[in-house]
VEXDREN-2710 file (C-alpha; in Angstrom, 1 decimal):
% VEXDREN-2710
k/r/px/py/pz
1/UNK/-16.4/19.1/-9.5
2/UNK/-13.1/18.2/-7.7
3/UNK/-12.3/20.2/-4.7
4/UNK/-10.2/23.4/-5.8
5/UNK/-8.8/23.1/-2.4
6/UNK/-5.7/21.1/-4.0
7/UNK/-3.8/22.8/-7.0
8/UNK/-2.3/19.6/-9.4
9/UNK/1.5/19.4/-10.0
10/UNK/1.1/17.2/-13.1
11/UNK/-1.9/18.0/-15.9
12/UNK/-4.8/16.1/-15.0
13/UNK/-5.0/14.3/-18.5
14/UNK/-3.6/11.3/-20.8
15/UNK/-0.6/11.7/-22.4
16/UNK/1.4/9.7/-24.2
17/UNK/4.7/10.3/-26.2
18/UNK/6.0/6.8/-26.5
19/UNK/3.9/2.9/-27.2
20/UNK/3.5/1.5/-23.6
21/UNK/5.7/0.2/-22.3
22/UNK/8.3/2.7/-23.6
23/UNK/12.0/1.8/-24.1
24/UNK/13.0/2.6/-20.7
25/UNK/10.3/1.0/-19.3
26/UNK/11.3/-2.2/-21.8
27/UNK/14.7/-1.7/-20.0
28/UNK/13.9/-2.2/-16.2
29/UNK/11.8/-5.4/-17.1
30/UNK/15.1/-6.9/-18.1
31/UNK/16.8/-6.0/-14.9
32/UNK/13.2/-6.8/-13.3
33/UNK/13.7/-10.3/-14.8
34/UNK/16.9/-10.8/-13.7
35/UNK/16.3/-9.5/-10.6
36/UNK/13.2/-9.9/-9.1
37/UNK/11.2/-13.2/-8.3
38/UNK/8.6/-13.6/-11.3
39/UNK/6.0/-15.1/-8.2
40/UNK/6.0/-10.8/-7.4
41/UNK/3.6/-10.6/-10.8
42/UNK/2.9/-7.6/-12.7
43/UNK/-0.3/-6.8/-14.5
44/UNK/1.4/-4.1/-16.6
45/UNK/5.3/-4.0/-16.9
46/UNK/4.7/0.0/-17.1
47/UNK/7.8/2.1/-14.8
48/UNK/6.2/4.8/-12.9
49/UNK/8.3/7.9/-11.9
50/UNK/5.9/10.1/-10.2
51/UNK/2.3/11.0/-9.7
52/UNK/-0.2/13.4/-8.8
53/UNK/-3.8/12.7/-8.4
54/UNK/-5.3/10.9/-11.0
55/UNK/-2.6/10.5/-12.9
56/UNK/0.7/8.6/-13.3
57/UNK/3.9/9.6/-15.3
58/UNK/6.3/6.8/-16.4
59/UNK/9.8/6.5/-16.6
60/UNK/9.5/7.3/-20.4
61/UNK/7.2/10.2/-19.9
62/UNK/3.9/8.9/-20.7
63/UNK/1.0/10.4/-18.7
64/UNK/-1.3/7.6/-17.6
65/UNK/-5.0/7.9/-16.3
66/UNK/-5.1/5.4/-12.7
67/UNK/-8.5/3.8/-12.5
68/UNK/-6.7/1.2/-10.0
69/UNK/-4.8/3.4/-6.9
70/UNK/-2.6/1.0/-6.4
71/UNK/-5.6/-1.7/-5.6
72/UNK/-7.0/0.8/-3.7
73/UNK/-4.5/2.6/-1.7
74/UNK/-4.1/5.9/-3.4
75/UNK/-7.7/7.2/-2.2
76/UNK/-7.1/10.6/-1.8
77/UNK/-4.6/10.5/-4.9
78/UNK/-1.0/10.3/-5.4
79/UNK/1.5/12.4/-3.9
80/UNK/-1.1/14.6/-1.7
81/UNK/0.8/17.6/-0.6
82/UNK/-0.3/17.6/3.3
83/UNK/0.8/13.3/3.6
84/UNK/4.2/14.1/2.1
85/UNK/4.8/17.2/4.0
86/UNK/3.7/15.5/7.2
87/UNK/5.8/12.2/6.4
88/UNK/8.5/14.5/5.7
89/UNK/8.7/15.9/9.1
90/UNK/8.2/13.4/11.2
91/UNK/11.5/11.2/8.9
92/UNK/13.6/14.2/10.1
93/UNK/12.3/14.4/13.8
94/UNK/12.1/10.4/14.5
95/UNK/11.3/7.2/12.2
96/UNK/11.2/4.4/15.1
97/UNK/11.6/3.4/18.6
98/UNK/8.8/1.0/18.5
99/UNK/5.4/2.0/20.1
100/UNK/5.7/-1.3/22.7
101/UNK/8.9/-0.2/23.7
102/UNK/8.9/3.3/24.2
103/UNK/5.8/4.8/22.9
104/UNK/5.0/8.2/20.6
105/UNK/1.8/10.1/20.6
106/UNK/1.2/9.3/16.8
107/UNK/0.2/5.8/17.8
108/UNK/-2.3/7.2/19.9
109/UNK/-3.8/9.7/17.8
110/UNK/-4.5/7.5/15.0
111/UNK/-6.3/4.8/17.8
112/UNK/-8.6/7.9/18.8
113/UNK/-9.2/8.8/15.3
114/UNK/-10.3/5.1/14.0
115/UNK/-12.2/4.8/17.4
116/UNK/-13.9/8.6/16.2
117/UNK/-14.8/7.1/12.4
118/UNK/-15.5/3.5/12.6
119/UNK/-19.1/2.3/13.1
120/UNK/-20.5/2.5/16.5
121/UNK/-21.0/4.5/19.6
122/UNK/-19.7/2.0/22.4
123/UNK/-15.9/2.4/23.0
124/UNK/-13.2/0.9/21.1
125/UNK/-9.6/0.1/21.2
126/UNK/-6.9/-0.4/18.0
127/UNK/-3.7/-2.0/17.2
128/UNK/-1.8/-0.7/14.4
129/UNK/0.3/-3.5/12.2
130/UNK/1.8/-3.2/8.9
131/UNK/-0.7/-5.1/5.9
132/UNK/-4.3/-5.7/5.6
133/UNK/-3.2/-9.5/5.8
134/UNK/-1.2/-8.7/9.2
135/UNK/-4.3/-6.5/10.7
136/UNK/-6.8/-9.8/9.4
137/UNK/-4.5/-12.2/11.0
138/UNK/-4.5/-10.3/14.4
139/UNK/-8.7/-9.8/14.1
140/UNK/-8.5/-14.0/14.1
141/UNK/-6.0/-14.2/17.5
142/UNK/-8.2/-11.3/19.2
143/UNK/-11.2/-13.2/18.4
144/UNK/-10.2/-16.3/19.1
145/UNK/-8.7/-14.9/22.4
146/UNK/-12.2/-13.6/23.5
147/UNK/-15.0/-16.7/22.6
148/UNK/-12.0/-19.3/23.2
149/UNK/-13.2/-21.0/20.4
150/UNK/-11.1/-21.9/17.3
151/UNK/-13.5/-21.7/14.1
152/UNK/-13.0/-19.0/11.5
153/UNK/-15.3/-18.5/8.5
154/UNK/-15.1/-16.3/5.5
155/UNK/-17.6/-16.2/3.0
156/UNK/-17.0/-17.0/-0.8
157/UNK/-15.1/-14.9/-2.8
158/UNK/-13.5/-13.3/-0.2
159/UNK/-9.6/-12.2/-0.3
160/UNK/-8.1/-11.4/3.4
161/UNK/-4.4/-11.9/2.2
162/UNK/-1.5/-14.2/1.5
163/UNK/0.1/-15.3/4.6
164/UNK/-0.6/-18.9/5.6
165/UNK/-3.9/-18.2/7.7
166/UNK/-4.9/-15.3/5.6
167/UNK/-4.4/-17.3/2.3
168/UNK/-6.5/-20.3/3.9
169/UNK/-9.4/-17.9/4.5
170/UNK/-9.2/-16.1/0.5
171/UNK/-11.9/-18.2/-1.2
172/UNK/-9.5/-18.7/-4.9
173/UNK/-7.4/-21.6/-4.5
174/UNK/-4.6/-19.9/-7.5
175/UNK/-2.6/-17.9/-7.8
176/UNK/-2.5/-17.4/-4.4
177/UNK/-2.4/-20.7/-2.4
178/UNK/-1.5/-23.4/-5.3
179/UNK/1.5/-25.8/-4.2
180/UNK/1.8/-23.8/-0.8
181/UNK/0.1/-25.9/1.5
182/UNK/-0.5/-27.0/3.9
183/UNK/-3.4/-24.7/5.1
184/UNK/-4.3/-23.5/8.5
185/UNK/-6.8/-25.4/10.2
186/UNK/-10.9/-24.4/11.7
187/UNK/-11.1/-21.9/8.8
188/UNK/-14.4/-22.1/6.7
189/UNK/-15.6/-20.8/3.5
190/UNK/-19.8/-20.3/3.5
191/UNK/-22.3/-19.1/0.2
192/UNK/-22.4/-15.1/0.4
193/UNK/-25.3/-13.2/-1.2
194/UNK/-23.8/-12.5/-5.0
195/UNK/-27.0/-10.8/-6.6
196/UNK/-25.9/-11.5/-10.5
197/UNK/-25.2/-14.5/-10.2
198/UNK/-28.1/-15.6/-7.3
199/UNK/-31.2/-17.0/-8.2
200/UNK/-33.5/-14.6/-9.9
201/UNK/-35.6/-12.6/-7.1
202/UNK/-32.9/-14.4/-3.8
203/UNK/-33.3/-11.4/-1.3
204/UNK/-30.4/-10.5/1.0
205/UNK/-32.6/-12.3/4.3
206/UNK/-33.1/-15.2/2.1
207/UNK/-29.2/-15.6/1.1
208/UNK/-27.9/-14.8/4.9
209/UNK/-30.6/-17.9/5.7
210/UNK/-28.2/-20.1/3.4
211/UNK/-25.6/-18.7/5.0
212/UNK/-26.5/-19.4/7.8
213/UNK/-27.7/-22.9/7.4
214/UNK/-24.3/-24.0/6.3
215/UNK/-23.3/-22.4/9.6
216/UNK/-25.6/-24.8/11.3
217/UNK/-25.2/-27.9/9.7
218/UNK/-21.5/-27.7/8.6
219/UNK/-19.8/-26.2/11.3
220/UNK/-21.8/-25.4/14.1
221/UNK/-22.6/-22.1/15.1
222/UNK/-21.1/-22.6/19.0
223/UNK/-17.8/-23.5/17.0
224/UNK/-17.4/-20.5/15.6
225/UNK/-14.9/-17.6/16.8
226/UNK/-15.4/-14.9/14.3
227/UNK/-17.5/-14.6/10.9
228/UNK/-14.8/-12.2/8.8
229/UNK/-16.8/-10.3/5.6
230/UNK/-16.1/-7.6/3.3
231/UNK/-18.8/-5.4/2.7
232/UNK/-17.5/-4.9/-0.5
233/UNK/-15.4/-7.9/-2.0
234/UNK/-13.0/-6.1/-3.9
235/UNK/-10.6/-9.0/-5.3
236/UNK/-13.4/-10.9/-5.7
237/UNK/-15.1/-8.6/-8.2
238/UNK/-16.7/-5.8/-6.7
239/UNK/-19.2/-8.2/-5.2
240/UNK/-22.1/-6.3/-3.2
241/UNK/-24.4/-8.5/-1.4
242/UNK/-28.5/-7.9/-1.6
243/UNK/-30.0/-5.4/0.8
244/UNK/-30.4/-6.9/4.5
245/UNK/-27.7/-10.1/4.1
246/UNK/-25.5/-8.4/6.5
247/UNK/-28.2/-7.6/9.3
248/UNK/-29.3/-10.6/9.5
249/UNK/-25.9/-12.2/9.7
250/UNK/-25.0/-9.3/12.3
251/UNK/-27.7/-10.7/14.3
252/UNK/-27.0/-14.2/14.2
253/UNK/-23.7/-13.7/15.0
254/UNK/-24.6/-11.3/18.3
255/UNK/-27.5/-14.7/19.4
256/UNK/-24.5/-16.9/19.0
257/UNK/-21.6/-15.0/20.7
258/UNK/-19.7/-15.2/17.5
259/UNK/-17.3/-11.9/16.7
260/UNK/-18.7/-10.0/13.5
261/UNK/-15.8/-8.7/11.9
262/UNK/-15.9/-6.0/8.7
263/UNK/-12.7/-6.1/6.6
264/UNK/-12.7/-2.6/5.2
265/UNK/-8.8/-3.1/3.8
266/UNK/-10.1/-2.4/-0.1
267/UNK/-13.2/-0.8/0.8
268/UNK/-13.1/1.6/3.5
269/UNK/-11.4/5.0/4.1
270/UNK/-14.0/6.9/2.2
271/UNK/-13.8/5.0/-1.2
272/UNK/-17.5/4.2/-1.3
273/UNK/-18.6/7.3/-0.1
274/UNK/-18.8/6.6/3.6
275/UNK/-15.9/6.4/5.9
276/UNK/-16.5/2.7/6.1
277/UNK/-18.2/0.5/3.6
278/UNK/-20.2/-1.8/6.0
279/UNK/-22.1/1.7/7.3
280/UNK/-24.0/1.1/4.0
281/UNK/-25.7/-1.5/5.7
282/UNK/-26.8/-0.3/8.7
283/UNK/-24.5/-2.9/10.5
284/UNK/-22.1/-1.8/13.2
285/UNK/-19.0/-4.6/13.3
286/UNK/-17.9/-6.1/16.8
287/UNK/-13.9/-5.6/14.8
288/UNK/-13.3/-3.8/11.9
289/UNK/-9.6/-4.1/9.5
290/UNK/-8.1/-1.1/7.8
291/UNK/-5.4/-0.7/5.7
292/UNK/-5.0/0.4/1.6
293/UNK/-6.1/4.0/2.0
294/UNK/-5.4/4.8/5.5
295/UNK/-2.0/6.3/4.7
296/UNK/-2.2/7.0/1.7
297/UNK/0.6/4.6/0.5
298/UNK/2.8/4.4/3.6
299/UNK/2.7/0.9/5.5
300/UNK/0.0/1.3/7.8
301/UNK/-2.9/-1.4/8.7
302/UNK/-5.3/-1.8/12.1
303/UNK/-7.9/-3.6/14.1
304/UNK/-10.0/-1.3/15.5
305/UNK/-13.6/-2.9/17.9
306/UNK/-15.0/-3.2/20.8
307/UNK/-12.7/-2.5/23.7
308/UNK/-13.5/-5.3/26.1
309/UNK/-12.8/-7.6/22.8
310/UNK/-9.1/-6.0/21.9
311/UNK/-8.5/-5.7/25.6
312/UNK/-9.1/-9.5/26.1
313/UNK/-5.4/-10.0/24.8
314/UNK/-2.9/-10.3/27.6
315/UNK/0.1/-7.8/26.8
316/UNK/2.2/-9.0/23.7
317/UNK/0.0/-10.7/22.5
318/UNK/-0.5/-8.7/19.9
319/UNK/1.6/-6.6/17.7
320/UNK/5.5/-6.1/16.2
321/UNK/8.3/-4.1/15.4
322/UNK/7.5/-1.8/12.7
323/UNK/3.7/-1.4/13.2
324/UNK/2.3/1.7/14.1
325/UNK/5.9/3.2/12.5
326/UNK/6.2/7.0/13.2
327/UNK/6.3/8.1/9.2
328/UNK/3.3/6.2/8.5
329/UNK/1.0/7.3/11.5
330/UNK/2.1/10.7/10.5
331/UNK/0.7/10.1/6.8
332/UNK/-2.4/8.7/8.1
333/UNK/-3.6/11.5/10.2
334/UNK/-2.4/13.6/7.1
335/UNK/-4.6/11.4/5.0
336/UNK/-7.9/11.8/7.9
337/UNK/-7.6/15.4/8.1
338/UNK/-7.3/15.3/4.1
339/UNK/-10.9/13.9/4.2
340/UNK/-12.6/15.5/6.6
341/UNK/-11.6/19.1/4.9
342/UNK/-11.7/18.4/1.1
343/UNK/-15.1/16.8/1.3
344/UNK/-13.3/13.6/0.0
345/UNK/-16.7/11.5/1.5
346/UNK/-18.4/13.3/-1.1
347/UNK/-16.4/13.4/-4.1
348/UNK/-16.5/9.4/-3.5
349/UNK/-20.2/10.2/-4.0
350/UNK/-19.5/12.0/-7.1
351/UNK/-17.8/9.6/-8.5
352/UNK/-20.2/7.1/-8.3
353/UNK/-23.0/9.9/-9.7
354/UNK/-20.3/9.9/-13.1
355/UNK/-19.3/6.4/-13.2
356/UNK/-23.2/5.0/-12.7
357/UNK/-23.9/8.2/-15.6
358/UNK/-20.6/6.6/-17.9
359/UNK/-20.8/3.1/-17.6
360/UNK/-24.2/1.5/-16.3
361/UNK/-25.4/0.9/-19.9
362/UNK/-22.8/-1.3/-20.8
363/UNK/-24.8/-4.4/-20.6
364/UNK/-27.0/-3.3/-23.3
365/UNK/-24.7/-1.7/-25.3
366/UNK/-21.7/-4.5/-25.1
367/UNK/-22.5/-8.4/-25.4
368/UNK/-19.0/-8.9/-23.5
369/UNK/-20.4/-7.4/-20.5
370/UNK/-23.2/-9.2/-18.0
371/UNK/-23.4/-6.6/-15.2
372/UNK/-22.1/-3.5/-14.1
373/UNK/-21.9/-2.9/-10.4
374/UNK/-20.6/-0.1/-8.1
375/UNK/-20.4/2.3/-5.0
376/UNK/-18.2/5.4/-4.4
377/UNK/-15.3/5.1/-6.1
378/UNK/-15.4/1.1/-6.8
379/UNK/-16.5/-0.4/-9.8
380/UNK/-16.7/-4.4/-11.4
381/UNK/-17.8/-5.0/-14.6
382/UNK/-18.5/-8.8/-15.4
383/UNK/-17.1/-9.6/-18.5
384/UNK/-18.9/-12.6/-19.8
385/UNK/-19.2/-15.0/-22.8
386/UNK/-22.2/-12.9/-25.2
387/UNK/-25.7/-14.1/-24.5
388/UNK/-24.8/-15.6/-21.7
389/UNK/-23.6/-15.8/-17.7
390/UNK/-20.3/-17.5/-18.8
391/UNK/-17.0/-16.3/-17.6
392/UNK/-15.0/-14.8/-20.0
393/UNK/-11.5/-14.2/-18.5
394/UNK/-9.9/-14.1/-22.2
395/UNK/-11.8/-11.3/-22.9
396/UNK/-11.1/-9.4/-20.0
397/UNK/-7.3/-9.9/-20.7
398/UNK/-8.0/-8.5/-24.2
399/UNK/-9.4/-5.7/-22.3
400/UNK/-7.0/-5.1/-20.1
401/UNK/-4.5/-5.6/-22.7
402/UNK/-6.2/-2.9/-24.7
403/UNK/-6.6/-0.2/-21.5
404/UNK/-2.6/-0.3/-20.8
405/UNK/-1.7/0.2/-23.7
406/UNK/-3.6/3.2/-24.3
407/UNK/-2.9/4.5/-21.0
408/UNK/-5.3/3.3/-18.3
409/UNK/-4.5/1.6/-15.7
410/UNK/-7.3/-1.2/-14.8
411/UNK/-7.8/-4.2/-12.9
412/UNK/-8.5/-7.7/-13.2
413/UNK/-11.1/-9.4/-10.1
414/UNK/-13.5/-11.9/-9.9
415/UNK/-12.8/-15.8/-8.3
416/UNK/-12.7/-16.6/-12.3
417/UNK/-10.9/-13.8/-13.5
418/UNK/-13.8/-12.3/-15.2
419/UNK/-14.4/-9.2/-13.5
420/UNK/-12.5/-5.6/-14.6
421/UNK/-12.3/-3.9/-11.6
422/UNK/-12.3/0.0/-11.2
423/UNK/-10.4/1.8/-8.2
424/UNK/-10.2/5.3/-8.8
425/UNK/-9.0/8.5/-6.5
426/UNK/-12.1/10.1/-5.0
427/UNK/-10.0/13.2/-7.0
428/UNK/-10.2/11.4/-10.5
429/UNK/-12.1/14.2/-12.3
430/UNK/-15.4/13.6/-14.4
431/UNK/-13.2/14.1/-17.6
432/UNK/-10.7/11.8/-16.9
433/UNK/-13.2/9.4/-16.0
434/UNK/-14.9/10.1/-19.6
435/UNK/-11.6/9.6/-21.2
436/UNK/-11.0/6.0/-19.6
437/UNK/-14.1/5.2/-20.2
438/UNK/-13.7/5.9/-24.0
439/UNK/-10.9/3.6/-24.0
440/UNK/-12.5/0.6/-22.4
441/UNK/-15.3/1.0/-24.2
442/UNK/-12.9/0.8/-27.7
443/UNK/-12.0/-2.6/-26.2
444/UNK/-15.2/-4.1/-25.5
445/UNK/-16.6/-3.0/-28.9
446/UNK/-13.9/-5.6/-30.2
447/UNK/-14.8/-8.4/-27.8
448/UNK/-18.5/-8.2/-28.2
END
C-alpha cells in the first residue's frame, strides 16, 4: 500500500468529463501555435492545471492517470505538501544572491546530503547547476580537468542532453542533433550490453569485453577522460544491461585512470528502488549526475564524486548564476527528507512487485510487444513488428495515441522509437496502476 503518511488533495483515480484534449485545452494549442516555437514538441497537446500524486487535472477538468512524471521528475508525486511549503518559505525569506558570490547554507546542505546518499564511502564534493545536460557537461570539464586528457565516450543508446556537447554524446542522431551541427569533438559512442536485443546467451562480462575492445582498438584507452553511462537508459528505452557489464567496465576504467561516471538524471533519486540506480550493480562511480527527481520539479541538477576529482578544478571553473538557487535547494532537501520518512525507497519496490505482477505477460499475450523490462518505478515495453524483433514505431504511436486519449499519460523511448516507456510516482497506487494498464492493454489488443 501507499504510505498513509500523505492525505491526497485530488481523488486518486481517472476521470474524464470531456474527449482529450477538451475545448480549452483545443484553445491554448492555438495560442501555443502562434506562440511558441513548434522545435519545443509536445507528445500530447493536453493543458494541465494542477496535480497531486498520481494524478493530473487539465484545464478542462479531466483527471488523468501520469505513468510519465514529467520524464521522470515528479518521483515523489506532484504537488508534495512538505516541497511546496518549504519552496514557499524560502521565496518569501530569499530567492538568490548567488552561492559563488555570497553563499547560503542551502547549497551546503544539499552537497552533504548527495555526499550522505550516493555510492561510496571515500569523501565527496558537489556542484549544483541547473539541468541534467548542464550537471553532464560539467562531469566532462571536471574529468577532463583531472586525467588532462580530452576523450569522452558514451555508450549506445545513451541520452545526456541537448546542448552542443551533451547532444554529441546522445547516441540518436534526430530529433535531437539533425541540421545542428557541427558536433563537439573527442566524444565517442561504444556497443553497451542490450540483453533483448544481444546475441542469445551474451553475458554482461562478455558484452563489457566488446566494449571494451572498441575502447582498445578505436580510441585508445590512455585517450580516454571519462566513460559516462546510465545505469538505466531511460530515453533510450529502459535499457538495463546483463548482470556484471558494469563491474567489469568499473574496473577497466580504475586499471586505465579513466573517470567512471554514473548519470543517474532519469534514474536515480529512489525511482528504481535504490537511492541511485548504478547501486544495483554493485559499482560505486568516481562522479555521479543528478537531476529529474531531486527537487521534485524545481530547477535543480549536480555532480556529486570523489573530492580530489571535483577539487581538481581551479575556482570558477565550474558553475553559474542560477545554480544551486535558494527555492530549489529548499525543494530538494524537502524532497530527501520526503524519502527517507515515507519509505519512498520501498514503494519504488512496490511498484515494481505490481507492475512485474500487471504487465510481464505481455509478450505472450500481445504479438505487438517483444519484451517487457523494468526496475522500481521504470518500465519499457518494446513494441515490435508480430513474430518478429522489428521495430515497430507506428504501433507505438497508435498506442500512445490510444493511452492520451483515454487518460494516461505515457512515453515514447527507444533509439527507433519503439519502446513505451513507463515513469510513474513511487506514490502511483496498485489500482491506478491496474487502471493504466487496462488501457494500454485495449491498445495493444488492436495492434497485435
Amino acid at each position: 500500500m501507499v504510505s498513509m503518511t500523505r492525505a491526497f488533495q485530488i481523488p486518486q483515480e481517472r476521470k474524464l468529463v470531456t474527449e482529450l484534449p477538451g475545448p480549452r485545452s483545443l484553445a491554448l494549442q492555438e495560442r501555443r501555435v502562434a506562440s511558441v516555437s513548434r522545435g519545443a514538441g509536445t507528445l500530447a497537446n493536453i493543458y494541465m492545471e494542477r496535480g497531486d500524486g498520481a494524478i493530473l487535472v487539465d484545464v478542462d477538468g479531466n483527471q488523468l492517470i501520469d505513468m510519465g512524471s514529467g520524464i521522470g521528475v515528479t518521483t515523489i508525486g506532484h504537488a508534495h505538501p512538505a516541497v511546496a511549503a518549504a519552496a514557499a518559505e524560502q521565496a518569501a525569506r530569499l530567492t538568490h544572491t548567488l552561492f559563488t558570490v555570497t553563499p547560503y547554507e542551502n547549497y551546503v546542505r544539499v552537497a552533504e546530503k548527495l555526499a550522505e546518499r550516493t555510492p561510496g564511502d571515500f569523501e565527496k564534493h558537489s556542484i549544483l547547476v541547473n539541468s541534467g545536460a548542464e550537471a553532464v557537461e560539467n562531469a566532462v570539464k571536471i574529468a577532463r580537468k583531472f586525467t588532462g586528457r580530452r576523450g569522452i565516450a558514451a555508450l549506445n543508446h545513451a541520452f545526456h542532453g541537448r546542448t552542443n556537447l551533451t547532444m554529441t554524446m546522445t547516441y540518436r542522431p534526430w530529433p535531437e542533433r539533425v541540421g545542428m551541427g557541427p558536433l563537439a569533438g573527442d566524444i565517442y559512442s561504444l556497443p553497451t550490453s542490450y540483453p533483448y536485443r544481444d546475441p542469445d546467451g551474451m553475458t554482461g562480462e562478455e558484452a563489457a569485453e566488446r566494449t571494451i575492445d572498441y575502447i582498445n582498438t578505436h580510441i585508445g584507452a590512455s585517450e580516454l577522460a571519462a566513460l559516462f553511462v546510465e545505469p538505466v537508459q531511460g530515453d533510450g528505452g529502459i535499457i538495463i544491461p546483463a548482470p556484471g557489464y558494469f563491474a567489469r567496465l568499473s574496473e577497466f576504467c580504475a586499471e586505465n585512470g579513466i573517470v567512471f561516471v554514473a548519470d543517474e538524471i532519469q534514474a536515480g533519486m529512489a525511482r528504481t528502488g535504490a537511492w541511485y540506480s548504478i547501486e544495483h550493480h554493485g559499482v560505486v562511480p568516481d562522479l555521479v549526475t543528478s537531476a529529474k527527481g531531486l527537487a521534485g520539479g524545481f530547477p535543480l541538477a549536480a555532480v556529486t564524486g570523489r573530492a580530489e576529482i571535483m577539487d581538481s578544478v581551479q575556482p570558477g571553473g565550474i558553475g553559474g548564476t542560477f545554480g544551486g538557487n535558494p527555492v530549489s535547494t529548499a525543494a530538494a532537501l524537502a524532497v530527501l527528507d520526503v524519502i527517507e520518512s515515507e519509505d519512498l525507497i520501498g514503494e519504488a519496490k512496490r511498484v515494481e512487485r505490481t507492475l512485474r505482477a500487471r504487465i510481464g505477460d505481455w509478450p505472450e499475450r500481445f504479438g505487438v510487444v517483444g519484451d517487457v523490462r523494468g526496475i522500481g518505478a521504470m518500465w519499457g515495453i518494446e513494441i515490435v513488428q508480430p513474430g518478429t524483433k522489428k521495430q515497430n514505431p507506428e504501433a507505438l504511436k497508435n498506442v500512445i495515441r490510444h493511452a492520451t486519449s483515454n487518460g494516461v499519460i505515457v512515453l515514447d523511448a527507444g533509439s527507433w522509437d519503439s519502446v513505451l516507456r513507463l515513469l510513474p510516482s513511487v506514490v502511483v497506487s496498485d489500482e491506478l496502476i491496474d487502471d493504466a494498464a487496462s488501457v494500454i492493454e485495449e491498445a495493444l489488443a488492436a495492434q497485435s
